[in-house]
C-alpha positions, 0 to 999 in steps of 0.5 A: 403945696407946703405941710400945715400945722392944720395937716398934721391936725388932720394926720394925727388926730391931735388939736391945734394946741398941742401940735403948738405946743411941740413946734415951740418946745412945750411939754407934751405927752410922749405917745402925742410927740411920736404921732407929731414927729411921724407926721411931720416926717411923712408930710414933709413939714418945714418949721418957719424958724424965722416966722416963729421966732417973731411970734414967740420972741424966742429964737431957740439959739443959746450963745456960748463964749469961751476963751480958746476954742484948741483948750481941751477944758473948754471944748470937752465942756461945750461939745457936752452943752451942744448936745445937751441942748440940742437934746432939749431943741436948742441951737447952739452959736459959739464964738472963740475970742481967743483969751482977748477981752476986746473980742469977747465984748465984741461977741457979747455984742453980736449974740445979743443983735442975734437975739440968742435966748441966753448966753453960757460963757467962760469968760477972759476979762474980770468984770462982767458990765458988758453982760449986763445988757442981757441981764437987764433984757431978762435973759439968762447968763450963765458963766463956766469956771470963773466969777464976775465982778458986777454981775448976778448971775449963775456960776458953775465953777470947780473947786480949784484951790481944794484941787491945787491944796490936794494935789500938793499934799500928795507931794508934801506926804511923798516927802517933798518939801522944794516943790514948785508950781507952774501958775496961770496968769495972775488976774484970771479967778482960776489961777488965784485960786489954784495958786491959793491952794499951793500956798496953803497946803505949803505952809499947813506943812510949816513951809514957807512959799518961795517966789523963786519956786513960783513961775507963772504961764498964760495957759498955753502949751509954750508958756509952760515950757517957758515956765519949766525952764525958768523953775529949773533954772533957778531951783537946782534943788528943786525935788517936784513940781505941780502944773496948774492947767493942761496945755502948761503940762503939755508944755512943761513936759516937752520942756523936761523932755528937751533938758534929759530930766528923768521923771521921777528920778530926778524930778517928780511930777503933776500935772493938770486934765487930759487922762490920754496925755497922762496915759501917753507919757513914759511914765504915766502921769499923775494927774487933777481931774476936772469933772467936764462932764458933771460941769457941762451938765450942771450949765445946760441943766441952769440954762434951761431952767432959767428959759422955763422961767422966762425972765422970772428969775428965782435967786442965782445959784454957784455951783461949786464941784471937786475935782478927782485924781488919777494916780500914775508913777510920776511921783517919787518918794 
């Protein structure tokens, strides 16, 4: 006969509210939560997922959402949010809906008919109406990296025009006045704001901006060799180049590769994420840093407080966090 919540009463000595309170994610004393977990070990006790969740109206599941499942930006953050929330009880169903905004309201759709108890997201399109259903339904939504028109919710972003301004400087101070940049598409947040940033550091350096010196990407690996070329090609006089995201670095690299241009002889060069890949290169790249640890935390640490709150909503926060740099010798003065 199955293990009862009344077995592990009697086998811990605990009432049957605070072996309640444990099953469903409350607070409890940490000498009474090793009694509980003891117990439910030595008897064998199975948690009625199902059964619980009818009661509580809670599944202990969040849905996460992100554009492509092979970006190493997006798997470094929700491989931290998996362990964070499972930390803290909480299952995890993540949908890739490969950059397509069609299937991203799709999987809003089916996490919502799951009934996951909040949704993390990173999202592909540019409006938010589509999460409004769980919004309206009080549960919480949390976006990574970029913002939505049309909804309220928290946002955990990075500071990405001082990031693409920075990185830019350091070529400007290096001596560089024909830089190009390797952009990612023009209607995504995080493009406009690194392409921004690009802009001014150009001209606070009495520069002009070229459009022949811009060459804009999908974030992938093969646009960025597309890009590359596309910017060589029309910019023989070009001295530096900055790549705006990891897989077009990877991309714009492989490109340089194919051409014989020698980094930084003839070309300096920086890129964007992935301290292996720089440290890869011959020579070390220089490169932007986005914190994904510091991010994964920042989203876990909202969606739990907003389960706490239960509907209940305080004011909606934006977290806005800088991004490092780590220095190699793909820069020439």
């Amino acid at each position: 006969m199955a293990a009862t919540m009344k077995d592990i009463a009697k086998q811990t000595g605990l009432g049957l509210a605070t072996i309640s309170s444990y099953l469903n994610g409350g607070n409890v004393r940490e000498k009474n939560r090793i009694k509980i977990e003891e117990a439910i070990e030595e008897l064998n006790f199975e948690v009625n997922e199902v059964a619980r969740g009818l009661k509580t109206n809670k599944t202990k599941t969040i849905g996460v959402i992100i554009p492509e499942l092979n970006m190493a930006f997006c798997t470094q953050i929700i491989t931290e949010v998996e362990d964070l929330l499972r930390s803290r009880g909480y299952a995890t169903i993540i949908c890739d809906c490969r950059s397509d905004e069609k299937r991203e309201e799709e999987a809003v759709e089916f996490l919502f008919h799951r009934r996951v108890d909040g949704l993390i997201i990173m999202p592909s399109g540019k409006q938010g109406k589509h999460l409004k259903k769980f919004t309206r339904a009080g549960k919480p939504v949390v976006l990574i990296d970029r913002k939505l028109k049309e909804i309220e919710c928290d946002c955990v972003l990075v500071d990405n025009e001082w990031a693409s301004r920075d990185a830019v400087e350091r070529l400007l101070a290096a001596g560089h006045k024909r830089i190009g940049m390797i952009a990612g598409p023009q209607d995504i947040y995080t493009a406009k704001e690194r392409y921004r940033g690009y802009c001014t550091a150009m001209e606070n350096a009495g520069l002009l901006t070229e459009d022949r010196l811009v060459a804009h990407g999908d974030y992938t690996i093969e646009s960025g060799a597309a890009a590359m070329k596309e910017l060589v090609s029309r910019n023989p006089d070009m001295t530096a180049v900055f790549v705006s995201n990891y897989e077009m670095t990877m991309g714009a690299i492989i490109e340089i590769n194919e051409l014989g241009i020698e980094i930084p002889g003839q070309l300096s060069f920086i890129g964007f994420d992935n301290v292996e890949f720089a440290k890869a290169n011959i020579p070390r790249l220089s490169i932007v840093i986005q914190p994904t640890q510091e991010i994964a935390g920042h989203v876990s640490e909202l969606m739990l407080r907003r389960l706490e709150e239960n509907g209940n909503q305080s004011e909606r926060e934006t977290i806005k966090l800088r991004t490092s740099f780590v220095e190699g010798k793909s820069v020439k003065e």
